[in-house]
Each structure stands twice: as structure tokens, then as C-alpha cells.
N, C-alpha and C positions, 0 to 999 in steps of 0.2 A: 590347087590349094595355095597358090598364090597370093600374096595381098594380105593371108591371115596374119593376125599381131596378136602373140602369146596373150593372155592375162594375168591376172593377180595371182591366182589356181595354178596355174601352168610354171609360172616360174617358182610359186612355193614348192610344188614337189621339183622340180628340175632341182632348187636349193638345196632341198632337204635330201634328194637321193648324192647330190655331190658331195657333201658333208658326211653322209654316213659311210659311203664307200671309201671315204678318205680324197677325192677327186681334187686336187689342189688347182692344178689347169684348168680346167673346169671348168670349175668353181669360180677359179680370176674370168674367166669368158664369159659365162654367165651374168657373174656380177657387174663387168661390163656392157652387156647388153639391158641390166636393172638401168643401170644409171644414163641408157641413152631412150629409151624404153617410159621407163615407169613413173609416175609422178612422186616426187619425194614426199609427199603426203601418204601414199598407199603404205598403212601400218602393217597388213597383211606381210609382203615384198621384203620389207625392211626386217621384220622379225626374224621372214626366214633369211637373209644374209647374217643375222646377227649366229642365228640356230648353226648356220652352216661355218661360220668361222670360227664359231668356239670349238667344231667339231676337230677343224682342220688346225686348231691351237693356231688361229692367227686371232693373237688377243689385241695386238695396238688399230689392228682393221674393226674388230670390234664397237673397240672403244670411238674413234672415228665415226663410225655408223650411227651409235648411241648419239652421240651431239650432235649430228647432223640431223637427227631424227627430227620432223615438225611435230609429227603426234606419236605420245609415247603412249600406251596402256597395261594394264598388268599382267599382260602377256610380253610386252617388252623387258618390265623390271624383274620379272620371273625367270625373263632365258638369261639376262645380264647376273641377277645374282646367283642364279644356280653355275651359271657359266665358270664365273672367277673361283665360287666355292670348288666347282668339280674343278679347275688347273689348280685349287691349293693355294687360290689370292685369299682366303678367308677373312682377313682385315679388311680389306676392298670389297669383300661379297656382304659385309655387316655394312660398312659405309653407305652402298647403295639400298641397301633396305633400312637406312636411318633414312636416308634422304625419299625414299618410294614413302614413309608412311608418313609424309606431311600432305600427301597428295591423294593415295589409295586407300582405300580399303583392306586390308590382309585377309591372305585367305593360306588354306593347307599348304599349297605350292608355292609361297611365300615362305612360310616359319620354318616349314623341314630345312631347306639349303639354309639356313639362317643357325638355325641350331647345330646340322653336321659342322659348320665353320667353327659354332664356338667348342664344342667340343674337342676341336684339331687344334683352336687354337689354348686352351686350356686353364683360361681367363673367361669364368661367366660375366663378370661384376665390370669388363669395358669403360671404367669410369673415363678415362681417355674420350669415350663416344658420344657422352654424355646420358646415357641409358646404362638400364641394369639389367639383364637379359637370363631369366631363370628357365633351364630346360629340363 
């Protein structure tokens, strides 16, 4: 079995079982073999590092990730703001869903992490954000 080179597939779940187990070592292994491995294009790969380090509350590796990304989709803006909503960044988890809807479309998986934020944070009316956000 020599010679095989994981895939897209392969390192999603390898991601997502290290993040859910809590695997921090891992997890940095892993992620290392992503970045010598994977094309930084592959949106797939990149989702699941972003999935596995919110898991493992490495938020600034996150964020990293997030910018380096070449292609982002609304499965990227959806792990990023549910991410900082579920650590409690809830100012930061609106921020980035100001900035996803000049570009996406909104869907369910969207507005829920959007709404738990503003009810924690206990300011619907955000004028600060420039939006008015009724839940």
C-alpha cells in the first residue's frame, strides 16, 4: 500500500475525528501533512482544519486559515461564524456574517449562529454594524 497519497475525504474525516476527540497533537500533524500535501485551493481540506480547530479552541490558527483561504464558500463562512458564536466571540461572529452577505446568499445555517450571538450579546439594533438585526 505504498505510494498511496490520502485525499480530500481522507483528511476531512482524519480532521474532523481529531477535533472531535479533542486530539491537539494530532491535529498539529495532520494539519501539517494538509499544508505539505494539499493544494490550498482544495475548500473541502481547508473547512475541515478550520471545523477541527474551533473544536480544539485554537481560534488565532483559525483565523490564519480563514485568510489564507483562496476559495471561501458558505460552508466556510458558516464554520467561521458559528465557530466564534459557539467560543462566545459573538461581536466577531456578526462581523463576519456582515461581511459573508455582500457575497452569499443566506441560508438557515447562517442566521441561527447570527441570532444566538445577538441574543448573548443583548443589543438587537447593532447600529455600530451598520445593520438592524430583528430575531
Amino acid at each position: 500500500m505504498s505510494g498511496l497519497v490520502p485525499d480530500s475525504f481522507t483528511f476531512l474525516s482524519v480532521l474532523l475525528a481529531c477535533g472531535g476527540l479533542g486530539e491537539v497533537d494530532e491535529g498539529q500533524i495532520v494539519h501539517g501533512l494538509v499544508e505539505k500535501i494539499v493544494i490550498k485551493k482544495d475548500v473541502i481540506v481547508n473547512n475541515g482544519l478550520l471545523s477541527m480547530n474551533f473544536k480544539l479552541d485554537r481560534l488565532t490558527e483559525c483565523w490564519g486559515i480563514f485568510n489564507e483561504m483562496v476559495v471561501k464558500d458558505t460552508v466556510t463562512w458558516n464554520t467561521m461564524i458559528c465557530g466564534y458564536s459557539e467560543s462566545g466571540l459573538y461581536k466577531e461572529s456578526i462581523r463576519l456574517f456582515l461581511e459573508m452577505v455582500s457575497q452569499f446568499e443566506l441560508d438557515i445555517l447562517t442566521i441561527t449562529p447570527v441570532l444566538w450571538a445577538c441574543t448573548y450579546i443583548g443589543d438587537l439594533k447593532l447600529e455600530d454594524m451598520s445593520i438592524t438585526i430583528y430575531g
